[in-house]
VODREN-997792 format. One record per residue (C-alpha): residue number from 1; residue in one letter; x, z, y. Coordinates in Angstrom, 1 decimal, decimal comma. Layout:
N
{NUM; "A"; {X; Z; Y}}
...
This chain:
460
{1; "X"; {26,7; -6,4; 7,4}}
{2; "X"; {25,9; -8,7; 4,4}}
{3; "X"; {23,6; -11,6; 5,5}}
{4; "X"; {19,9; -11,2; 3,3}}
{5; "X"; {18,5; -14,4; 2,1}}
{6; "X"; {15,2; -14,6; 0,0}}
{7; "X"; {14,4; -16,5; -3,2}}
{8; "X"; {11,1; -17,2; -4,9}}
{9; "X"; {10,9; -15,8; -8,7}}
{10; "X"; {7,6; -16,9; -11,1}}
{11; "X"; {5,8; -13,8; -12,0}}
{12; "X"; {5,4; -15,5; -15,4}}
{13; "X"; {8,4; -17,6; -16,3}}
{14; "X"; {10,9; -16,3; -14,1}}
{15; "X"; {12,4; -19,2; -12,8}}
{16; "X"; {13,9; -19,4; -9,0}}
{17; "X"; {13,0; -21,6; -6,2}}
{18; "X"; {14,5; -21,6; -3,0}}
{19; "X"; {11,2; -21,5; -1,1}}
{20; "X"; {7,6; -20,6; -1,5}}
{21; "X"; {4,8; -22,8; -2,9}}
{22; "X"; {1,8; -23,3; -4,6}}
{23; "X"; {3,0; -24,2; -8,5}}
{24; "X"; {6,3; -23,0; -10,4}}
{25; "X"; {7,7; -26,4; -11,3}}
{26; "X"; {8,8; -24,7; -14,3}}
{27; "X"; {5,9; -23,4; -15,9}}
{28; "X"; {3,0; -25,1; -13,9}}
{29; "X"; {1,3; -22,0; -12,9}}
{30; "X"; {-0,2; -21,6; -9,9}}
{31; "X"; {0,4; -19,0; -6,8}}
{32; "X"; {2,7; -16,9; -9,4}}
{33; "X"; {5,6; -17,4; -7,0}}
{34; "X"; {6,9; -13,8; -5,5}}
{35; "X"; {9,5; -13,5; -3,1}}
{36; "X"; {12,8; -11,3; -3,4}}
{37; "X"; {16,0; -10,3; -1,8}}
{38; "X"; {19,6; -11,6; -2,1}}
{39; "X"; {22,5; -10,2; -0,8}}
{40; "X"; {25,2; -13,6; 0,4}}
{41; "X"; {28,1; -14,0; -1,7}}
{42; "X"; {29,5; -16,8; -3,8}}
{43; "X"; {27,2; -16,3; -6,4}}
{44; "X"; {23,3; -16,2; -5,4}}
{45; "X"; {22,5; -14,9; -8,6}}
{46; "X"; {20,4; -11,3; -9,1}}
{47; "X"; {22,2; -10,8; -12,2}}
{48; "X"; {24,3; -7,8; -11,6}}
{49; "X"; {28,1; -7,4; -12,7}}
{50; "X"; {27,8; -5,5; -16,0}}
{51; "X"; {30,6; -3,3; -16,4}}
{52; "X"; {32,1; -4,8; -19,9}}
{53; "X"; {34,8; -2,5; -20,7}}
{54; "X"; {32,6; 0,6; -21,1}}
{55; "X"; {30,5; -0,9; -24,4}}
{56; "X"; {32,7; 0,1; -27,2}}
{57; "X"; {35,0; -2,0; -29,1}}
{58; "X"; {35,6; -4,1; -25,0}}
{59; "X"; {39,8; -5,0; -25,5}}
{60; "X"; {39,8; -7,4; -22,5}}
{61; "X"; {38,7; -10,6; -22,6}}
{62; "X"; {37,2; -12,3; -25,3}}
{63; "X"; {36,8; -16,1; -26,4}}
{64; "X"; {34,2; -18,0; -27,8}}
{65; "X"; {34,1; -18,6; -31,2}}
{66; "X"; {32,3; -21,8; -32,8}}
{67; "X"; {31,6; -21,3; -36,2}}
{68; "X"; {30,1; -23,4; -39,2}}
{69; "X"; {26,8; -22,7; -40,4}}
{70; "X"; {28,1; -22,7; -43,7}}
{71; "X"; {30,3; -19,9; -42,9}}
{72; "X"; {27,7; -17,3; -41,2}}
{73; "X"; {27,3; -14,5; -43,5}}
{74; "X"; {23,7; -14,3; -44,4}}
{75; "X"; {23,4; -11,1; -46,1}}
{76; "X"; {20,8; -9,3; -45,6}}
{77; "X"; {20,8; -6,5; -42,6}}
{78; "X"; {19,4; -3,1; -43,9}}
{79; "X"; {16,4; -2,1; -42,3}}
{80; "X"; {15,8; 1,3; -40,8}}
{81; "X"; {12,1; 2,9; -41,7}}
{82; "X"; {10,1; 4,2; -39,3}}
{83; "X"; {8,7; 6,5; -41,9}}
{84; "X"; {5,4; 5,1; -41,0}}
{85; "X"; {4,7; 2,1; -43,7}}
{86; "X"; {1,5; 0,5; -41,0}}
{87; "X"; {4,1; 0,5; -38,7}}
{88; "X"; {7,4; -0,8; -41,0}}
{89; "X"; {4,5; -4,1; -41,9}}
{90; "X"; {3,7; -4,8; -38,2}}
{91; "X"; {7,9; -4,6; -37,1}}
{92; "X"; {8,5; -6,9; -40,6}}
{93; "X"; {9,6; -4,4; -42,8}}
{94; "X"; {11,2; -1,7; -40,6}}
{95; "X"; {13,3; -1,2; -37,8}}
{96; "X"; {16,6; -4,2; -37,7}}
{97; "X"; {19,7; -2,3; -35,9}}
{98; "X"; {20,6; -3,9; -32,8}}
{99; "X"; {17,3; -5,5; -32,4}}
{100; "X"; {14,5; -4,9; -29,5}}
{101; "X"; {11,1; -4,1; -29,6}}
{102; "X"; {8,7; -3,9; -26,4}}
{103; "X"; {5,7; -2,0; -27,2}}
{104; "X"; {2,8; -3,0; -24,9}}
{105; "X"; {-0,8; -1,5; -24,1}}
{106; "X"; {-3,1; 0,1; -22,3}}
{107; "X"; {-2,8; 4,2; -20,5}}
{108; "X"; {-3,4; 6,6; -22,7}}
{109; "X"; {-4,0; 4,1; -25,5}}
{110; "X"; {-0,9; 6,2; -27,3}}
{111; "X"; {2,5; 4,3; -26,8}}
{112; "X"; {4,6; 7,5; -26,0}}
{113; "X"; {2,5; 9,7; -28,8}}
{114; "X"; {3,3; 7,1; -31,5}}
{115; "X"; {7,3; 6,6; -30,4}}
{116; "X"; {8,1; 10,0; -30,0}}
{117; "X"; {6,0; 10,8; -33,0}}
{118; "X"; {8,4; 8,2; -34,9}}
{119; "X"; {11,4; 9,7; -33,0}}
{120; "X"; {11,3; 13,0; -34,2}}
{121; "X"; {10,7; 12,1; -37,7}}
{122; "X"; {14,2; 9,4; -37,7}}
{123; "X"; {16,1; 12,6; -36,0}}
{124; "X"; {15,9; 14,1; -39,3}}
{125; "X"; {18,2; 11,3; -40,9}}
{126; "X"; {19,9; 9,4; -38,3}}
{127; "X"; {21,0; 9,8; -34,5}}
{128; "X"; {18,4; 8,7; -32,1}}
{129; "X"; {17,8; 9,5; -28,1}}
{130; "X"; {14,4; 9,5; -26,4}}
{131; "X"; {14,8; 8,2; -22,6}}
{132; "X"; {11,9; 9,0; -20,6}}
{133; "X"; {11,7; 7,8; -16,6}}
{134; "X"; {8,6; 8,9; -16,3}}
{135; "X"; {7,5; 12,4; -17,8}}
{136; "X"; {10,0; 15,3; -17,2}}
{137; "X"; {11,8; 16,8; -20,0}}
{138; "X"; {9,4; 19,4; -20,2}}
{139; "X"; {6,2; 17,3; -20,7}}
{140; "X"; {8,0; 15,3; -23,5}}
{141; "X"; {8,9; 19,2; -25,5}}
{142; "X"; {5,2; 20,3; -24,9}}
{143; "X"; {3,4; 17,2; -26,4}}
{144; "X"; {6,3; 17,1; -29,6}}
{145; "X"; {5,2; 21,3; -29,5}}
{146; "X"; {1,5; 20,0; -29,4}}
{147; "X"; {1,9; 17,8; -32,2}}
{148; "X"; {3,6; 19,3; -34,6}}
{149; "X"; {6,2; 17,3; -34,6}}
{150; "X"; {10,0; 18,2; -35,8}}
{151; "X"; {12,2; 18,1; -33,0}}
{152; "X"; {14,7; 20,2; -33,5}}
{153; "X"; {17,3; 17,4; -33,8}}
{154; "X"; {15,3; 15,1; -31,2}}
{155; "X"; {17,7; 14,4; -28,1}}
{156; "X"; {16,3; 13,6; -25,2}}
{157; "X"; {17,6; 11,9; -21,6}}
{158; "X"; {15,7; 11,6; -18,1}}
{159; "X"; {16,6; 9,1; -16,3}}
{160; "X"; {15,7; 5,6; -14,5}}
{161; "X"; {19,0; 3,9; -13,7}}
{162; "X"; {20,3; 1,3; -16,6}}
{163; "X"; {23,7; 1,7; -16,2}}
{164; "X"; {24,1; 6,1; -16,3}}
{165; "X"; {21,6; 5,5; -19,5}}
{166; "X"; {24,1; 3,3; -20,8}}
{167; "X"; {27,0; 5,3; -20,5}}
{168; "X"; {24,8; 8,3; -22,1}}
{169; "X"; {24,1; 6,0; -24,9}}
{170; "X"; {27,5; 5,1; -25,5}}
{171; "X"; {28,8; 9,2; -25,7}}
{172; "X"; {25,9; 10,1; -27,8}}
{173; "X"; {26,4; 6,8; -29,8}}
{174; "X"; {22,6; 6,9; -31,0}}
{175; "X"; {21,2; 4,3; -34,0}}
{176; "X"; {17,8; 4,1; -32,6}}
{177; "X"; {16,8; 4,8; -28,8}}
{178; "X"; {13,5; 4,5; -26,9}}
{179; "X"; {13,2; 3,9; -23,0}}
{180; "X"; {9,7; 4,6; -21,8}}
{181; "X"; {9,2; 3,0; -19,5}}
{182; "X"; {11,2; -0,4; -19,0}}
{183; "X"; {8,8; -0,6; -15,4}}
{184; "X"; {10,4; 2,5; -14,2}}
{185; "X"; {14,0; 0,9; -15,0}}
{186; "X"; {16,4; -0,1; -12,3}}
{187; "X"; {19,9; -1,6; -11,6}}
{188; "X"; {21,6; -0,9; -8,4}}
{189; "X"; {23,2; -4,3; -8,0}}
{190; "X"; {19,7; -5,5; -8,1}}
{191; "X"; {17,3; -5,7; -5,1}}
{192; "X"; {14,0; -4,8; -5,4}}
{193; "X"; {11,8; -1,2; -6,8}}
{194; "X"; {11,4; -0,6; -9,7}}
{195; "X"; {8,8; -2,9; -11,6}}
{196; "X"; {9,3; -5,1; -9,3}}
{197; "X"; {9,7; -8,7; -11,1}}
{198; "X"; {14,1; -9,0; -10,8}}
{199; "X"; {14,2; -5,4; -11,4}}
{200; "X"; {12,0; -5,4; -15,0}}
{201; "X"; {14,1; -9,0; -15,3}}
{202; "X"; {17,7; -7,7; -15,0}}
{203; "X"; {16,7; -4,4; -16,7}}
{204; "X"; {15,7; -5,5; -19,6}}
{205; "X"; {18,2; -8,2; -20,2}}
{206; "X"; {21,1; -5,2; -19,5}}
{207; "X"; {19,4; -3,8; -22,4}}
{208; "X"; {19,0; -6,4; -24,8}}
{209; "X"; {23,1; -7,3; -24,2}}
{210; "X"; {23,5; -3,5; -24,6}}
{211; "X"; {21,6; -3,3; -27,7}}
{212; "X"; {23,8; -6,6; -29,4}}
{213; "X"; {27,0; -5,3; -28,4}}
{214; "X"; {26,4; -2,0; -30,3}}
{215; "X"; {24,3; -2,3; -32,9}}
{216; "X"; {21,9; -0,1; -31,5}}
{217; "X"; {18,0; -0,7; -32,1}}
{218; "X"; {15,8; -0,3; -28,9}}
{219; "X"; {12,2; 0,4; -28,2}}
{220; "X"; {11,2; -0,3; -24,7}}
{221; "X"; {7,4; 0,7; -23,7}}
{222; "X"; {5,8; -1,7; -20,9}}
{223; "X"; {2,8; -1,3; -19,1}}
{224; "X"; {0,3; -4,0; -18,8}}
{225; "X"; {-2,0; -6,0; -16,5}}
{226; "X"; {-6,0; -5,8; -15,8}}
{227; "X"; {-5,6; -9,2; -17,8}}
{228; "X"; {-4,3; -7,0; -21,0}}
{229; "X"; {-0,6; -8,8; -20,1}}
{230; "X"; {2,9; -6,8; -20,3}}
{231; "X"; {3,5; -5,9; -16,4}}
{232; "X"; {6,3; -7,9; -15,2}}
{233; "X"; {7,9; -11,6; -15,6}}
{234; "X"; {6,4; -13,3; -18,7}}
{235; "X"; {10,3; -14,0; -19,3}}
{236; "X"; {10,6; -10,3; -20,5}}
{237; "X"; {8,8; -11,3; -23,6}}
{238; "X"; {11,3; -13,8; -24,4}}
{239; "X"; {14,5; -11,8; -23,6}}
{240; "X"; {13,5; -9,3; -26,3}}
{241; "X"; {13,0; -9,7; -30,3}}
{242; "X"; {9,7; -8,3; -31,2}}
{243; "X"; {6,7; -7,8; -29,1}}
{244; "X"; {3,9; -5,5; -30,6}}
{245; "X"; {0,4; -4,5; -28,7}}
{246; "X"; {-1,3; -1,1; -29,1}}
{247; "X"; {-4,6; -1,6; -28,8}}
{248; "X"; {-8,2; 0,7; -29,1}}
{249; "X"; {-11,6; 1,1; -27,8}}
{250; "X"; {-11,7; 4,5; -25,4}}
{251; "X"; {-14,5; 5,7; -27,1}}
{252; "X"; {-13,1; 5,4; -30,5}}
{253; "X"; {-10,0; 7,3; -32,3}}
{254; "X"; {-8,7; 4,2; -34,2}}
{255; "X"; {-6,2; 2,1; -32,7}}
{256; "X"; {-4,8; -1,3; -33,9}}
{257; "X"; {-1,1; -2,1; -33,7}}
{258; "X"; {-0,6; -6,0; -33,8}}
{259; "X"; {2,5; -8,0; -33,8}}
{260; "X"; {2,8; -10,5; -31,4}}
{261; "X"; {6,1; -11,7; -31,4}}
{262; "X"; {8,4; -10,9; -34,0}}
{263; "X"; {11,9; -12,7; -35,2}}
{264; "X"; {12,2; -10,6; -38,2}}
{265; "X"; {8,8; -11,0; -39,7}}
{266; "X"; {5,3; -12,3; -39,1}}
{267; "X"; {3,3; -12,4; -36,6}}
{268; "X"; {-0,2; -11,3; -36,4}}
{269; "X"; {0,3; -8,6; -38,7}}
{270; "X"; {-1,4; -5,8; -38,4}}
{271; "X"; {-1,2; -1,8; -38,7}}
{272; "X"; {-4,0; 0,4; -38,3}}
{273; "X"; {-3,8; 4,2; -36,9}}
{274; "X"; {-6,1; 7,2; -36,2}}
{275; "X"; {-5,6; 9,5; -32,7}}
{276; "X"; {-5,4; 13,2; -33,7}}
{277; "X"; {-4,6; 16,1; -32,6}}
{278; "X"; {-1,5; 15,7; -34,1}}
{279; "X"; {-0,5; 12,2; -33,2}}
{280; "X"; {-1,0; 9,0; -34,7}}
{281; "X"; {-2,0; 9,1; -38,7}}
{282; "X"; {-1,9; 6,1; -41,2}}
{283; "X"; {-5,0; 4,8; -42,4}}
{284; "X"; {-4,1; 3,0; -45,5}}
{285; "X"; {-7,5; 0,9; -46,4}}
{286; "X"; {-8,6; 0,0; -42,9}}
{287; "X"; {-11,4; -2,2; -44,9}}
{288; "X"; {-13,3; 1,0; -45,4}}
{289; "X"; {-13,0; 1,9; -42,0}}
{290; "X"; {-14,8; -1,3; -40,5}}
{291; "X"; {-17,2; -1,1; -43,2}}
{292; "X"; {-19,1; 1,7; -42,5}}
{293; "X"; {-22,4; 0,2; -42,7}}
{294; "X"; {-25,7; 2,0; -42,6}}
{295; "X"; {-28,1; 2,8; -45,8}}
{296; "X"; {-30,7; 1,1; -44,1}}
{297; "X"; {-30,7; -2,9; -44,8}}
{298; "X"; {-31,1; -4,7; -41,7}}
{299; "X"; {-30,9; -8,3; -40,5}}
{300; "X"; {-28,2; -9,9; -38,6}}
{301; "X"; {-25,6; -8,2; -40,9}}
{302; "X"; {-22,7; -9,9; -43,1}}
{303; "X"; {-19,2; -9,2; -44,2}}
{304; "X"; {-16,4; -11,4; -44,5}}
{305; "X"; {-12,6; -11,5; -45,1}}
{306; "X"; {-10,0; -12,4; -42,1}}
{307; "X"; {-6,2; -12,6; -42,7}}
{308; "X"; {-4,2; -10,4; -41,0}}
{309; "X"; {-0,4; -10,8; -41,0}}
{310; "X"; {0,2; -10,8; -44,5}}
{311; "X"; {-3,1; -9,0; -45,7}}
{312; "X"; {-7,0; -9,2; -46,2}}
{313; "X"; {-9,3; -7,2; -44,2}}
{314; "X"; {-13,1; -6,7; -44,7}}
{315; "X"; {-15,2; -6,5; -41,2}}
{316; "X"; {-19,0; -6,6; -40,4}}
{317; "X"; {-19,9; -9,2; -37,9}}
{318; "X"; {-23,3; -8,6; -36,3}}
{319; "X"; {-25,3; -10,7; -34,8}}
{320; "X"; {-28,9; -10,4; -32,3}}
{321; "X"; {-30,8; -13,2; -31,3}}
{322; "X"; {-34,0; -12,2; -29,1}}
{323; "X"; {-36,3; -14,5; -26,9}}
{324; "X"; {-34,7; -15,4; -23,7}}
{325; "X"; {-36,5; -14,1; -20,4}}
{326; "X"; {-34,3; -16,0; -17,8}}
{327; "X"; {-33,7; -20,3; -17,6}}
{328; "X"; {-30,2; -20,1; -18,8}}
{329; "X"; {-29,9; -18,3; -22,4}}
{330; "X"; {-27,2; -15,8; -22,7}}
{331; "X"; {-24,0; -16,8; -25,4}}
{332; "X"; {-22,2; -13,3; -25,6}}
{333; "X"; {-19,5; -13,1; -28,4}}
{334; "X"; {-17,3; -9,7; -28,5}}
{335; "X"; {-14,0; -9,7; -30,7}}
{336; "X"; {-14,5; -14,2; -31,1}}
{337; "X"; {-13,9; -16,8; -29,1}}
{338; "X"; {-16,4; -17,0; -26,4}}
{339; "X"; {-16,5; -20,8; -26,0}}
{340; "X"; {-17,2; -21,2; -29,9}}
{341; "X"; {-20,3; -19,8; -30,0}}
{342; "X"; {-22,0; -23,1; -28,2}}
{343; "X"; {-20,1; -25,3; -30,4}}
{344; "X"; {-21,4; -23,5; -33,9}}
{345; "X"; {-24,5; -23,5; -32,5}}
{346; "X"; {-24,9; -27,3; -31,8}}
{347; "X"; {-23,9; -28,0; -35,1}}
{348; "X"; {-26,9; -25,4; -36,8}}
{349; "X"; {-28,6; -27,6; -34,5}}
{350; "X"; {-27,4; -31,1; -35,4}}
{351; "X"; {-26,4; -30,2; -39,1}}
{352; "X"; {-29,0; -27,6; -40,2}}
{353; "X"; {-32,3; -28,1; -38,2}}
{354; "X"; {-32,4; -25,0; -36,4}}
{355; "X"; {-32,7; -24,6; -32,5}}
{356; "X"; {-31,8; -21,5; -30,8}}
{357; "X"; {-31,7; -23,2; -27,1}}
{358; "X"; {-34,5; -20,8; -25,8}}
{359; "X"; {-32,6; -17,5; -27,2}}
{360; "X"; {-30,3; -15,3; -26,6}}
{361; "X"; {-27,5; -14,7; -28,9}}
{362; "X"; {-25,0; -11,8; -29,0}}
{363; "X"; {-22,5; -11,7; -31,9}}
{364; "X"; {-20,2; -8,6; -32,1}}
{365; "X"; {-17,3; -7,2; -34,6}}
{366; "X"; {-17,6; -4,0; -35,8}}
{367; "X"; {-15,1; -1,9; -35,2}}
{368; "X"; {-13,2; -3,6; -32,0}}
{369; "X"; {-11,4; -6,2; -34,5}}
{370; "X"; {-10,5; -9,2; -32,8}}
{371; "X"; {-10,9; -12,1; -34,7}}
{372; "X"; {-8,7; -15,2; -33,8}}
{373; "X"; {-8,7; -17,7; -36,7}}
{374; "X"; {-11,6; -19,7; -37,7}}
{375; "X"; {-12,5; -18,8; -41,0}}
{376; "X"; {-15,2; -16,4; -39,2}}
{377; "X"; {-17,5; -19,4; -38,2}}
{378; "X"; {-19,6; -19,9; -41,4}}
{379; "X"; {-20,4; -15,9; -40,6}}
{380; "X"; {-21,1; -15,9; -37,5}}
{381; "X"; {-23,7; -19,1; -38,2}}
{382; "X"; {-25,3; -16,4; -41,5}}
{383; "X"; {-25,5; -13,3; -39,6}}
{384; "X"; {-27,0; -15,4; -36,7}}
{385; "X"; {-29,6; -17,1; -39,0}}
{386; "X"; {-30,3; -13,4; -40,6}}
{387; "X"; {-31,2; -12,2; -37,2}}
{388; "X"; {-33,2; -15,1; -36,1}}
{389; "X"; {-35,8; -15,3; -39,5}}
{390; "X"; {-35,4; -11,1; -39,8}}
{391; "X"; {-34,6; -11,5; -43,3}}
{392; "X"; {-31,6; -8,9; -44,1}}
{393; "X"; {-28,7; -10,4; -46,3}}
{394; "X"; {-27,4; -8,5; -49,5}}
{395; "X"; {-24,6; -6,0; -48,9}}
{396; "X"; {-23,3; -7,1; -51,9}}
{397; "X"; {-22,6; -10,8; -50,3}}
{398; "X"; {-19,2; -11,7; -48,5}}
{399; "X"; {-19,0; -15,1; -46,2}}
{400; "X"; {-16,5; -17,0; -44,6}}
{401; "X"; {-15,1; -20,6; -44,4}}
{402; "X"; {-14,9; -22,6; -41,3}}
{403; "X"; {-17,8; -25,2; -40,1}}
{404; "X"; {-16,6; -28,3; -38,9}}
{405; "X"; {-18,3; -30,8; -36,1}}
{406; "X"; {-19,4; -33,3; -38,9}}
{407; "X"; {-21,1; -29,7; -41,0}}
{408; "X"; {-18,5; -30,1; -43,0}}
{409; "X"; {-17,2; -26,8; -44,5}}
{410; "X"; {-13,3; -26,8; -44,9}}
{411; "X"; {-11,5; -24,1; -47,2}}
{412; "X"; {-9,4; -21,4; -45,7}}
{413; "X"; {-5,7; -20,5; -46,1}}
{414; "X"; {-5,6; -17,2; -48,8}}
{415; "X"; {-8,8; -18,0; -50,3}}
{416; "X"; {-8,7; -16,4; -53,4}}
{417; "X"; {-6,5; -13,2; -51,9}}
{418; "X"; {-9,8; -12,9; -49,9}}
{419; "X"; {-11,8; -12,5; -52,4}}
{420; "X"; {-9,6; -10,6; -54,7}}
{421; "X"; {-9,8; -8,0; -52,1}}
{422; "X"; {-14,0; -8,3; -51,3}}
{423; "X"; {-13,9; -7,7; -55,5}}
{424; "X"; {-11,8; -5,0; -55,1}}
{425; "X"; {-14,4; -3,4; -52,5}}
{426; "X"; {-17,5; -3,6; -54,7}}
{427; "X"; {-18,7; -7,0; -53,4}}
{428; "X"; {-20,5; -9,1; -56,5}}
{429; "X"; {-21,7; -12,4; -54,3}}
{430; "X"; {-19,8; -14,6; -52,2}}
{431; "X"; {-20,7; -18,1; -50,4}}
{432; "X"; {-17,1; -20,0; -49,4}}
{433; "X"; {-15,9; -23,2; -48,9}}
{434; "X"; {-15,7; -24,9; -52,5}}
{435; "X"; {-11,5; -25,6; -52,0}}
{436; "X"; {-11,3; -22,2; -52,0}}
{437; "X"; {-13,5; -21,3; -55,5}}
{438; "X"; {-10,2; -19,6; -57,8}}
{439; "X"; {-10,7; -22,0; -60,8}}
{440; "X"; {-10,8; -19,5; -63,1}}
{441; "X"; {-13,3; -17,3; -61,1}}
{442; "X"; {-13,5; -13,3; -60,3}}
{443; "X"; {-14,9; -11,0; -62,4}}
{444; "X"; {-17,9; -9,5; -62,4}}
{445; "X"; {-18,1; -12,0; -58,9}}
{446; "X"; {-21,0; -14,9; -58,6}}
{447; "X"; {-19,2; -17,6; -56,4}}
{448; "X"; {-20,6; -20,2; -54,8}}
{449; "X"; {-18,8; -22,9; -53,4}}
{450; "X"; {-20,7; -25,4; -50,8}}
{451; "X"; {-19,3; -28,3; -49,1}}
{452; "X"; {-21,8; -28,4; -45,9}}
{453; "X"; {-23,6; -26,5; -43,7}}
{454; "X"; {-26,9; -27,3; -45,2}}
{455; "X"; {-26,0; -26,4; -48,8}}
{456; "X"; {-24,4; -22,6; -47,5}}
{457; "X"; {-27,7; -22,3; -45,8}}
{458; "X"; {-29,9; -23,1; -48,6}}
{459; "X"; {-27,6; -20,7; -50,4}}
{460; "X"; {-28,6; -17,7; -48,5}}
């Protein structure tokens, strides 16, 4: 019997260590270290022995070639569409053969409905196969039935080990092919269950090898953490090409589909779906969604522009500031940076003579946008300022710039797209940064351009 010896793999950078402690020298995390099970032999690598001469086109073995840079071909690879344009922007312009995608989020948040919703559309046009470890074949037919979908071409497989779902792959020779889910994957070579950390490891780099050898475009759904992390190593998001989140509120229909990792396009960018009955539609001016406002003119209300990927989007950011009733005032921020808020408030403070260290202050998104960039701060600081003198802002008005330390106001990357797109929606006021004022102005558009904090507050 095969002597066993252990190794110690980081949960998030999947390096090795021969023993257990505290930190991965690798990646500096801390107690991240996991331990698995090696089989002796002469190599103490988990990486199983891929059998080579089943991918097509194997004739023995094969050289290295070094080539020029000069003399790689670099025309262009014709995409694949999805036949869903939100999702076509968020992948870069559609599907690239050979390429793989790992499609992340939370239960029920719509992964499978939106894949196999895709699926059945591409079987239409092109060869495809639909892996599924988890569901049966039966649940997959009852929820294309459900949703109206055409499968009639749709070919599907059920299955959990790597290697058989190769050899499938290679007899139905498929263009595009989705394995939900890559935690349910599994080598046999490999020690370990499934979604275990060498299992998700070894599975996913079998596929990604798979995928380059034979041109074949992959979709692999992961499950993620409490944390809102894909399950597994973090090196899984490195061994594949594009990683996108699907992400939504439970008690709302809309879900956001955001690009977090992508070699063949941007990151960032965004798509924007509805949950039906039916599956996942398009929403094609998600501005209009996140600005539903009310009829009713209240304080603490202001719109502004963030960039998205490649695009503008108009959101609502809300703000509440109320007398506090405990010692330490309460700084809540939902969809922003949470540590910002102290900072913008310091310099309203400092820069603009108003104190808020004896309230409370809750600033929220509408719509469960998350905002990541900065151009949100000179906002945050109106809608803030709206709540704390009750004095409502005009709808008509659009915000945004970014408030430096000094209460300096510093322009934004795709000013004028930014307003372009608040003209588009009706808006007829704006206060920005003065670098980015267009210098030939907007239409039917008053802008105002300030340099400080104190001149955009004597603006409002």
């Amino acid at each position: 019997m095969a002597k066993i010896k252990s190794a110690y793999v980081c949960t998030d950078c999947g390096a090795e260590h021969s023993r257990w402690q505290g930190q991965c020298m690798a990646c500096s995390a801390w107690n991240t270290l996991k331990e698995i099970k090696l089989s002796s032999g002469k190599s103490s690598s988990t990486t199983p022995v891929v059998p080579t001469s089943s991918f097509k086109g194997y004739s023995g073995a094969v050289e290295a070639q070094v080539k020029h840079i000069s003399d790689v071909d670099l025309a262009e690879v014709p995409r694949i569409s999805s036949s869903m344009n939100e999702l076509d922007r968020v992948l870069g312009g559609g599907i690239v053969p050979g390429s793989v995608v790992l499609i992340g989020g939370d239960p029920g948040v719509g992964k499978s409905s939106i894949l196999l919703q895709v699926m059945c559309y591409l079987s239409i046009e092109y060869n495809v196969l639909y892996v599924t470890g988890e569901e049966s074949l039966q649940q997959v037919a009852l929820r294309a039935k459900r949703m109206q979908l055409p499968d009639e071409k749709l070919r599907l497989l059920t299955e959990t080990d790597v290697e058989l779902i190769a050899h499938a792959a290679l007899a139905e020779s498929p263009k595009i092919m989705v394995v939900d889910s890559i935690q349910t994957m599994q080598l046999a070579e490999v020690s370990g269950a499934a979604g275990g950390v060498s299992q998700v490891r070894e599975s996913a780099a079998f596929l990604t090898r798979f995928a380059k050898q034979n041109n074949i475009a992959i979709f692999l759904v992961g499950h993620v953490t409490k944390s809102g992390e894909v399950a597994g190593p973090r090196v899984l998001e490195h061994i594949v090409d594009t990683v996108v989140f699907l992400e939504g509120q439970s008690d709302s229909r809309f879900r956001t589909l955001r690009a977090i990792k992508n070699r063949f396009g941007a990151v960032n960018e965004l798509g924007v779906f509805a949950m039906t009955d039916k599956g996942m539609k398009q929403i094609k001016n998600p501005s209009a969604i996140f600005l539903s406002r009310g009829e009713e003119v209240s304080s603490g209300s202001v719109v502004m522009v963030v960039w998205e990927g490649s695009r503008p989007l108009l959101v609502e950011i809300q703000a509440l500031v109320d007398d506090s009733l405990f010692g330490a005032p309460k700084r809540v921020m939902v969809g922003l940076d949470q540590n910002r808020i102290a900072m913008l408030l310091a310099v309203m403070h400092r820069h603009g003579g108003i104190q808020a260290s004896d309230q409370d202050v809750y600033v929220n998104v509408v719509g469960g946008v998350k905002i990541t960039e900065t151009s949100a701060d000179l906002a945050v600081l109106s809608a803030i300022l709206s709540s704390m003198r009750d004095q409502p802002l005009s709808q008509e008005l659009i915000v945004f710039g970014e408030v430096g330390l000094a209460g300096e106001i510093r322009p934004v990357p795709s000013g004028q797209e930014r307003l372009f797109e608040a003209a588009k929606h009706g808006f007829k006021r704006a206060i920005v940064p003065i670098g980015n004022v267009p210098k030939n102005g907007i239409p039917n558009m008053d802008i105002i351009g300030v340099k400080s904090l104190q001149e955009a507050l004597n603006s409002l």
